[in-house]
BAFI-3210 file (N, C-alpha, C; in Angstrom, 3 decimals, decimal comma, padded with zeros to 6 digits):
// residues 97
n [1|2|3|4|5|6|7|8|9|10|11|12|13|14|15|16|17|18|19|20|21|22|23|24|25|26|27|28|29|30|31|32|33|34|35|36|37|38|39|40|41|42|43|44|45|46|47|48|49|50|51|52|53|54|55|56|57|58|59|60|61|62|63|64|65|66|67|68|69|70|71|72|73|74|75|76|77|78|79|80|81|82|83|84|85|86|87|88|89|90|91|92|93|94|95|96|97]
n.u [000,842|000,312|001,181|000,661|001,500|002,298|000,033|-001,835|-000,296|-000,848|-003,461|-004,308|-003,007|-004,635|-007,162|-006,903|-006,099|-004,008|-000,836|002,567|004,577|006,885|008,629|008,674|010,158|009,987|012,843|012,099|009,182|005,611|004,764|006,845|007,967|009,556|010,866|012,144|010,103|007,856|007,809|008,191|005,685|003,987|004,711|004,441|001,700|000,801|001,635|004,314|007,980|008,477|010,650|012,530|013,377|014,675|014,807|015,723|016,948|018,141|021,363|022,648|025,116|024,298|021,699|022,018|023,119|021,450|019,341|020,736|021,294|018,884|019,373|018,241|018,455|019,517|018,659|020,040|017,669|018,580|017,119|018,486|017,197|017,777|019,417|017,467|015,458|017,602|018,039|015,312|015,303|016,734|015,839|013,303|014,012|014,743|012,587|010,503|008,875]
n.v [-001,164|002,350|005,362|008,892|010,318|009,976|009,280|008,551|006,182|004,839|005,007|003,425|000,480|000,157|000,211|-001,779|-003,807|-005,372|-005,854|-004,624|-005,906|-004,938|-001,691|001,166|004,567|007,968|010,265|012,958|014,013|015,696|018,437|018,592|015,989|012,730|010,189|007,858|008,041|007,843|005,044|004,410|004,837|003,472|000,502|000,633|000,315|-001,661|-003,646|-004,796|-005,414|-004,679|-004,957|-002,156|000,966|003,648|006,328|009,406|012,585|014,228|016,307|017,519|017,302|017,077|016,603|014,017|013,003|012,928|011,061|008,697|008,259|006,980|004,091|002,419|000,955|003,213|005,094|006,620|009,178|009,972|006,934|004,206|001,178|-001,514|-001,190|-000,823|-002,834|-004,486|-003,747|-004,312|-007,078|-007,959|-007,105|-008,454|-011,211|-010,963|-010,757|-012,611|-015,742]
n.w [000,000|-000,577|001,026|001,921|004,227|007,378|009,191|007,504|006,949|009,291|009,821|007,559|007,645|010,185|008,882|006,695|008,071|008,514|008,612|007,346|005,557|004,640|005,201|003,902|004,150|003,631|005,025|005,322|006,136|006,176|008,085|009,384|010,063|010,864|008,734|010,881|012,633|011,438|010,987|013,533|014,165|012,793|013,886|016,237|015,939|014,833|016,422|016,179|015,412|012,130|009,715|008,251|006,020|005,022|002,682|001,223|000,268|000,539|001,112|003,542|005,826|008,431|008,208|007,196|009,367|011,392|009,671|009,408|012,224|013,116|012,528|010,733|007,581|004,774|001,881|-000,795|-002,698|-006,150|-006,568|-007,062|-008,913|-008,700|-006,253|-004,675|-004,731|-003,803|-001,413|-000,437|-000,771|000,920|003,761|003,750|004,053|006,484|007,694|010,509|009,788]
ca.u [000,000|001,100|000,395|001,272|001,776|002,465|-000,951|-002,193|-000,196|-001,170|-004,512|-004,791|-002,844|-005,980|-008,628|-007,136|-006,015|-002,803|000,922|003,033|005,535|008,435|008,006|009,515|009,591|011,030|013,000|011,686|007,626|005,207|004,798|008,060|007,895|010,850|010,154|012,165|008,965|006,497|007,942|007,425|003,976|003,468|005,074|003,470|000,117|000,735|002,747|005,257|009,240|008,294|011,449|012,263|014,194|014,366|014,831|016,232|017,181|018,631|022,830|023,245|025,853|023,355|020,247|022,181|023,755|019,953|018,866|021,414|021,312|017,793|019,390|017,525|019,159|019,848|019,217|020,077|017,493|017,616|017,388|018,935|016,416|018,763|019,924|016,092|015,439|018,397|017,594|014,074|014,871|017,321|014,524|012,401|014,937|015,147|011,383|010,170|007,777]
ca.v [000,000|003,652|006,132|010,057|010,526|008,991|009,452|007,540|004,784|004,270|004,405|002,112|-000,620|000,007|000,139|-003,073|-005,026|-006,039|-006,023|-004,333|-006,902|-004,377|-000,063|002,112|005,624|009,375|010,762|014,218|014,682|016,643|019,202|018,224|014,819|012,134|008,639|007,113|008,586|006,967|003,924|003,982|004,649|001,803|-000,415|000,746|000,200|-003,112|-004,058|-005,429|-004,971|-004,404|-004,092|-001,043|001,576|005,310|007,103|010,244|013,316|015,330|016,277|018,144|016,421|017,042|015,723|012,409|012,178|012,606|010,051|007,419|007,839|006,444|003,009|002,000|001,409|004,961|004,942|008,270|009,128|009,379|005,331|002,970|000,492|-002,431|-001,097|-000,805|-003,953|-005,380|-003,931|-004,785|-008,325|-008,463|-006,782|-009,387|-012,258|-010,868|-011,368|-014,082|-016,335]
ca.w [000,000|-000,465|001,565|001,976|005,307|008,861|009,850|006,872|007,173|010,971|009,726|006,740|008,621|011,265|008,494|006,426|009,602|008,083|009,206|006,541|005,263|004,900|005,551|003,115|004,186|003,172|005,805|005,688|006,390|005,802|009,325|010,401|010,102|009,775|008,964|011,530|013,780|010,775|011,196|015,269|014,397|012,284|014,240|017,859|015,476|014,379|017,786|015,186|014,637|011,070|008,736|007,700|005,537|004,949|001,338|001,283|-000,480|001,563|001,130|004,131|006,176|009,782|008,119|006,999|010,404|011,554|009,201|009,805|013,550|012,915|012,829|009,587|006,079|004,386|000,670|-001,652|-004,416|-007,342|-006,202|-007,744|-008,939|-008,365|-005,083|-004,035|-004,798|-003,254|000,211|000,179|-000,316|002,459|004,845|003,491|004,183|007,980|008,790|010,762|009,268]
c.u [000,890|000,650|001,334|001,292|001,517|001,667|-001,816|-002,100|-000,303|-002,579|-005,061|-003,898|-004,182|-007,287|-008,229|-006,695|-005,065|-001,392|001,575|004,332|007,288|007,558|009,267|009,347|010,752|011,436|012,450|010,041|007,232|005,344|005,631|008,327|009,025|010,290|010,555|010,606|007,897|006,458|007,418|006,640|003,446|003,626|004,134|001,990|-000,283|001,472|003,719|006,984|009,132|009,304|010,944|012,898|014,040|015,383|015,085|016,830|018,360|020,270|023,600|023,813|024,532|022,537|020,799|022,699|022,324|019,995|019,398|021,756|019,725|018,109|018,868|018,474|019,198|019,939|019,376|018,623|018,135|018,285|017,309|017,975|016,848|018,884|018,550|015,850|016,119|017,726|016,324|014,356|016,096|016,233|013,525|012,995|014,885|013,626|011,341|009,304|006,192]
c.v [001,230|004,912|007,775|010,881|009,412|008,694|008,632|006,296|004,183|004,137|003,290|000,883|-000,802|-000,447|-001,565|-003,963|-005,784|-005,450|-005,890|-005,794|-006,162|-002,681|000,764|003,964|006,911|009,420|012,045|014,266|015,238|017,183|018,593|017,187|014,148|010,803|007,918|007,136|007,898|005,487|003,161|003,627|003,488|000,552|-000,779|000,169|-001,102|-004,143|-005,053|-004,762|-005,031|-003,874|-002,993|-000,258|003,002|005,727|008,618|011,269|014,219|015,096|017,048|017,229|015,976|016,232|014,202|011,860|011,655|011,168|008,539|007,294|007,074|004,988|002,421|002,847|002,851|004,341|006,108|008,266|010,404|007,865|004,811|001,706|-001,100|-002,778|-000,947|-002,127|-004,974|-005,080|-004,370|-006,114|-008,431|-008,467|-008,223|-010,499|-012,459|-011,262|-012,903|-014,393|-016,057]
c.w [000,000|000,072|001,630|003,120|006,784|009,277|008,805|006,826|008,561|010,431|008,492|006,996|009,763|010,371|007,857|007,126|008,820|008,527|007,936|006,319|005,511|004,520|004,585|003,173|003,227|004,124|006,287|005,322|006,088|007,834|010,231|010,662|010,492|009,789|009,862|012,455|012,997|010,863|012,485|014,972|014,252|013,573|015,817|017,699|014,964|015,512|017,058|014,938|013,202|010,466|008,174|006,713|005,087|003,751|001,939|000,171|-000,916|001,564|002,337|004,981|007,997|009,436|008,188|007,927|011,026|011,109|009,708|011,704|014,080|013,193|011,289|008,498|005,193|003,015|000,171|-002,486|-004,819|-006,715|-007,494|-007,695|-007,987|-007,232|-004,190|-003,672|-003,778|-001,296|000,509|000,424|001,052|003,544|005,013|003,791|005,623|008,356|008,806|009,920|009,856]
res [x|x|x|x|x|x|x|x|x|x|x|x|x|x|x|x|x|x|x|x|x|x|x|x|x|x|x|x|x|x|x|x|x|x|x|x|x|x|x|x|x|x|x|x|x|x|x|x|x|x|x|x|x|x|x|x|x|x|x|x|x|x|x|x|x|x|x|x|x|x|x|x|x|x|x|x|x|x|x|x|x|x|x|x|x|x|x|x|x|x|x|x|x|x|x|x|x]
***
């Protein structure tokens, strides 16, 4: 599913009563957002460690310390199809059954 904000994807995990498989966010929000914080949500909302990973734009050296002090994979765009790919299936490799 794709959603356009944090507050979306807390609620259409609530409306279709499903557990995301793997969470792909932006880092930067709308009203100040960051995704590590969309990810919480999800996760607090699905009471699930729900792989994750955070997309990004952003070249300032602060934001990407931000980002990567998140803990969760750091990709650049413009993304690399390839390199998309590749991390999802790892993510996907790490869940349990």
């Amino acid at each position: 599913m794709a959603v356009e904000s944090a507050a979306e994807a807390r609620a259409a995990v609530v409306a279709e009563e499903v557990i995301p498989d793997i969470i792909v966010a932006d880092y930067r929000l709308r009203d100040g957002l960051t995704g590590d914080g969309a990810i919480a949500d999800v996760r607090e909302e699905v009471n699930e460690d729900v792989p994750a990973l955070i997309v990004t734009a952003d070249t300032s050296p602060a934001r990407l310390r931000e980002a990567s002090a998140s803990g969760f994979r750091l990709l650049h765009k413009p993304l690399v199809p390839e390199e998309l790919f590749d991390a999802i299936g790892e993510l996907a490799g790490r869940r349990d059954p």
